[in-house]
C-alpha positions in Angstrom: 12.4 21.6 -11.2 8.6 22.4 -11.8 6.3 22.9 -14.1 3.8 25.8 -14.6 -0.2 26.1 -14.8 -0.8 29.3 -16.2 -3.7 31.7 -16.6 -2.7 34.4 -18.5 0.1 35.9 -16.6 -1.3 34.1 -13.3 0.8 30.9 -12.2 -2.6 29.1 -9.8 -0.3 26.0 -9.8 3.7 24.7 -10.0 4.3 21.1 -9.2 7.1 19.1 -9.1 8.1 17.4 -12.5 6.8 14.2 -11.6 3.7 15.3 -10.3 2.8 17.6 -13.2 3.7 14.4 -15.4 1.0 12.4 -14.0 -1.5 15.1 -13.5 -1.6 16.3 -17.0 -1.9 12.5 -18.5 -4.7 12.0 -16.3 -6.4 15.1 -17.4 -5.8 14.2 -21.0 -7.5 11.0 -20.5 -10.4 12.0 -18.4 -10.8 14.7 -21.3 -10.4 11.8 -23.9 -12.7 9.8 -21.9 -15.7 12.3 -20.8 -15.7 13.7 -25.1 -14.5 17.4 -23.4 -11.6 19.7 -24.1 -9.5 19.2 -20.8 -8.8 22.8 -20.8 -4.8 21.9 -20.1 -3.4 23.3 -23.3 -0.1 21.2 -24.0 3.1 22.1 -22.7 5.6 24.8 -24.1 8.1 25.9 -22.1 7.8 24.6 -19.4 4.2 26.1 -18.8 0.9 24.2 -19.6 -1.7 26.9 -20.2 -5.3 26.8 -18.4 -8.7 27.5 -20.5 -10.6 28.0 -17.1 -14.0 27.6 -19.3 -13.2 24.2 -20.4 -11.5 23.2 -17.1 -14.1 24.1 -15.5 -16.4 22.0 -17.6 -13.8 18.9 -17.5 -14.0 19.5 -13.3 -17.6 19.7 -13.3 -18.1 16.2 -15.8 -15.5 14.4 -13.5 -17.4 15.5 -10.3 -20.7 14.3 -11.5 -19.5 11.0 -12.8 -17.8 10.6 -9.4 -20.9 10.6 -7.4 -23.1 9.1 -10.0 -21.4 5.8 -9.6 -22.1 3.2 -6.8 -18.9 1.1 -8.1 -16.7 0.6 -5.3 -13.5 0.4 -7.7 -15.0 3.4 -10.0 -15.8 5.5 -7.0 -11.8 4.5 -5.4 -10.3 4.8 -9.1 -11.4 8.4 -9.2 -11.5 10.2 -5.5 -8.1 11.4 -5.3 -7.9 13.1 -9.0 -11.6 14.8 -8.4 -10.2 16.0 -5.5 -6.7 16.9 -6.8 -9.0 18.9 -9.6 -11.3 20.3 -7.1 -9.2 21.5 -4.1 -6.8 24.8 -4.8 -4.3 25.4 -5.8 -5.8 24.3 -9.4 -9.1 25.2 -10.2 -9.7 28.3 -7.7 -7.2 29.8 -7.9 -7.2 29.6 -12.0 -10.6 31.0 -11.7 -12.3 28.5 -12.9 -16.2 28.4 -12.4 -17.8 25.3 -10.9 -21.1 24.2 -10.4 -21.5 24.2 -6.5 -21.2 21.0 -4.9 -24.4 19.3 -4.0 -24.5 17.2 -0.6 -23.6 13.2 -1.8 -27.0 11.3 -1.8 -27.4 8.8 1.2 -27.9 5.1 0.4 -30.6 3.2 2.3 -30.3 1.7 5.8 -27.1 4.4 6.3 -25.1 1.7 5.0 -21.8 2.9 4.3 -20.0 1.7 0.6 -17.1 -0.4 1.7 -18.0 -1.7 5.1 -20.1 -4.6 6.5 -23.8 -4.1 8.5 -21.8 -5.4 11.8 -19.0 -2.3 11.4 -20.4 0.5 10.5 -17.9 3.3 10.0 -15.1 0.9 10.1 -13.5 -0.2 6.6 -13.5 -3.8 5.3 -10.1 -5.5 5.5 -9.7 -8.4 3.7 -9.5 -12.1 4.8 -6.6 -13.3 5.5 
C-alpha cells in the first residue's frame, strides 16, 4: 500500500504507508513550528496534495534553520528530514522552487562539530 504526493495530475512521490505516516507529521510540525503553511494539504483518498509555493517556502525555512544552528542535537535532530525534504523524489520533482543552496560556513581552527582536536574527521564515541 502507498500513499500519494500529488501536483496536480503529477504523482513526484508514493511511499510506503508507514513512511508517508511519519513524513507528513513531521511536516505538520515543522509547519506548526516555523509559523508557515507546510504546503502538504491533508490527505483524501489516499493522496496528500502539494502547494509547491508553500513547500517550497517550508523547505527553504527548514534549510536555513538547519545551518543556522551550531547545536549538536538541533543540527542531528534535523539532517535527515532536510534532506528527506531536499533530495527528489519530493521537492524537484513537485516543482518546487528553492533558494540555491549556499556552501555551509566553516568554523574556526577546521574544527569539525562532533569530534575532538586529536581526531579530526573521526566521530566521538562515547566512554565506556
Amino acid at each position: 500500500m502507498s500513499r500519494y504526493y500529488a501536483r496536480g495530475d503529477r504523482t513526484p512521490w508514493k511511499p510506503s504507508n508507514g513512511v508517508s505516516r511519519r513524513f507528513s507529521l513531521q511536516v505538520a510540525f515543522s509547519g506548526a513550528e516555523s509559523g508557515l503553511a507546510s504546503g502538504i494539504e491533508p490527505m483524501a483518498a489516499d493522496e496528500f496534495p502539494i502547494s509547491p509555493g508553500e513547500f517550497g517556502s517550508l523547505a527553504d525555512a527548514l534549510l536555513a534553520r538547519h545551518r543556522g544552528t551550531s547545536h549538536a542535537v538541533m543540527t542531528a535532530l534535523s539532517e535527515g528530514f532536510v534532506s528527506a525534504v531536499l533530495v527528489p523524489p519530493i521537492a524537484p520533482r513537485a516543482r518546487t522552487a528553492l533558494t540555491p543552496p549556499r556552501p555551509p560556513r566553516h568554523r574556526a581552527g577546521g574544527r569539525v562539530p562532533g569530534t575532538r582536536s586529536s581526531e579530526r574527521g573521526r566521530p566521538v564515541r562515547p566512554a565506556p
